[in-house]
C-alpha positions in Angstrom: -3.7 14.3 22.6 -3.6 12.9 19.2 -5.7 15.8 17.8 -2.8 18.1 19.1 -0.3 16.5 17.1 -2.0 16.6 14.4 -2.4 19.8 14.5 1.4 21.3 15.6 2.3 19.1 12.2 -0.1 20.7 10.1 -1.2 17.4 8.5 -4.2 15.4 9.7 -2.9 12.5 8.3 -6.1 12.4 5.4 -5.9 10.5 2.2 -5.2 12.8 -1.6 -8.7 12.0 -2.0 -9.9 13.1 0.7 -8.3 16.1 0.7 -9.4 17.2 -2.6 -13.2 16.2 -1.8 -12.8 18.3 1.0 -11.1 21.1 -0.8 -14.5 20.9 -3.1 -17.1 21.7 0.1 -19.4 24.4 -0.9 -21.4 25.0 2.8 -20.3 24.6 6.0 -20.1 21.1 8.0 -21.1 20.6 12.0 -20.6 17.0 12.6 -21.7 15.4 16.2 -20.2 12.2 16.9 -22.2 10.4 19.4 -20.2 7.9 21.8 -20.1 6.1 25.2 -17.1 5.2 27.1 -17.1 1.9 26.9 -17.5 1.5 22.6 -13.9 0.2 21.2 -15.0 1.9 17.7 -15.8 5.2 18.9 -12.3 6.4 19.5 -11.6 5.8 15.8 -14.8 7.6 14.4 -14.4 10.8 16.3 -10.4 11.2 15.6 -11.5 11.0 12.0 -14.2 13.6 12.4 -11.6 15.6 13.8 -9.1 15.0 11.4 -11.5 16.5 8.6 -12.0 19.3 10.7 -8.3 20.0 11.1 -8.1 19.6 7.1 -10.9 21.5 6.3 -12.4 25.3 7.8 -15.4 24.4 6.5 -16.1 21.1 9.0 -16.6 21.4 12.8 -16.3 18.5 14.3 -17.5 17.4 18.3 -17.4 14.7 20.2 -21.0 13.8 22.2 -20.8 11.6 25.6 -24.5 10.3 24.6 -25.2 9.5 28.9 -23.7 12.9 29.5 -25.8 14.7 26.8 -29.2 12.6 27.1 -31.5 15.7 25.4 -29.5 15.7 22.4 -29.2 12.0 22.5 -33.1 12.0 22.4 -33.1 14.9 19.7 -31.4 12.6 17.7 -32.3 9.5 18.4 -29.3 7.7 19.2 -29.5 3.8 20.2 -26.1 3.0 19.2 -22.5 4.4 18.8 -20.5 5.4 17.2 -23.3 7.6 15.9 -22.3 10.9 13.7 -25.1 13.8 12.8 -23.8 15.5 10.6 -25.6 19.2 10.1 -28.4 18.2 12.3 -30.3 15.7 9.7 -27.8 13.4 8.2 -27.2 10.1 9.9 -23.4 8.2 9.9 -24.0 4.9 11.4 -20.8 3.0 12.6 -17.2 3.6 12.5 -17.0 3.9 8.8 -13.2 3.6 6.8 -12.2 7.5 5.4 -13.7 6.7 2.0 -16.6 5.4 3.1 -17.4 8.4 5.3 -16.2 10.9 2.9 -18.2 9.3 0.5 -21.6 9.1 2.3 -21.3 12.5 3.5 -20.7 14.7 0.1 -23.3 12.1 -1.0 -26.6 13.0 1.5 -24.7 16.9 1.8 -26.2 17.0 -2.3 -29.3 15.6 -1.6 -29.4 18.2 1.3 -28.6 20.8 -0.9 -30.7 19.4 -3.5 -33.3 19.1 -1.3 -33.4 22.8 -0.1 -33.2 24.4 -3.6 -36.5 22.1 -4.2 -38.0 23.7 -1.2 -37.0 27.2 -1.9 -37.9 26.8 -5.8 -41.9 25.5 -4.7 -41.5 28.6 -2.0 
């Protein structure tokens, strides 16, 4: 419900800094939260995934019920929650503040990117 209102407002309720970080985003973002029902910090790490998806077209951002969706729970290797993937190699662990997360995430998306131009440049 809360992702609703953000929406109808228009404003996800992100910090300046985030916003401009986001604004910055040069490739596309899938992020998986991974949660049970019965964690008290999941609630707060998937409304901020999908508060950056709200801010940004670039992020999609979904939630994962890790019982529900045991195969990619085992893809990914998920033993605790919350638990976000972000692009299906990059590992959030925890319920991370807004800078923190924003922070880790441009952070490992350059060495991703990084990574790839390696690979492509040793073809």
């Amino acid at each position: 419900v809360e992702d609703v209102i953000d929406v109808s407002k228009g404003d996800p309720g992100l910090s300046e800094q985030t916003m401009e970080a986001l604004s910055k985003l040069s490739q596309d973002v899938h992020l998986q939260v991974f949660i049970t029902p019965t964690c008290p910090y999941c609630p707060r790490a998937v409304r901020l995934a999908h508060k950056l998806a709200i801010a940004s077209e670039r992020i999609r951002a979904d939630m994962v019920e890790a019982i529900e969706f045991p195969h990619l729970s085992n893809k990914y290797q998920v033993f605790g929650v919350p638990l976000t993937i972000a692009n299906e190699t990059i590992r959030l662990e925890g319920a991370m503040p807004e800078a923190r997360l924003i922070q880790e995430l441009l952070r490992d998306l350059e060495k991703q990117a990084q990574s790839d131009a390696d690979a492509a440049w040793h073809g």
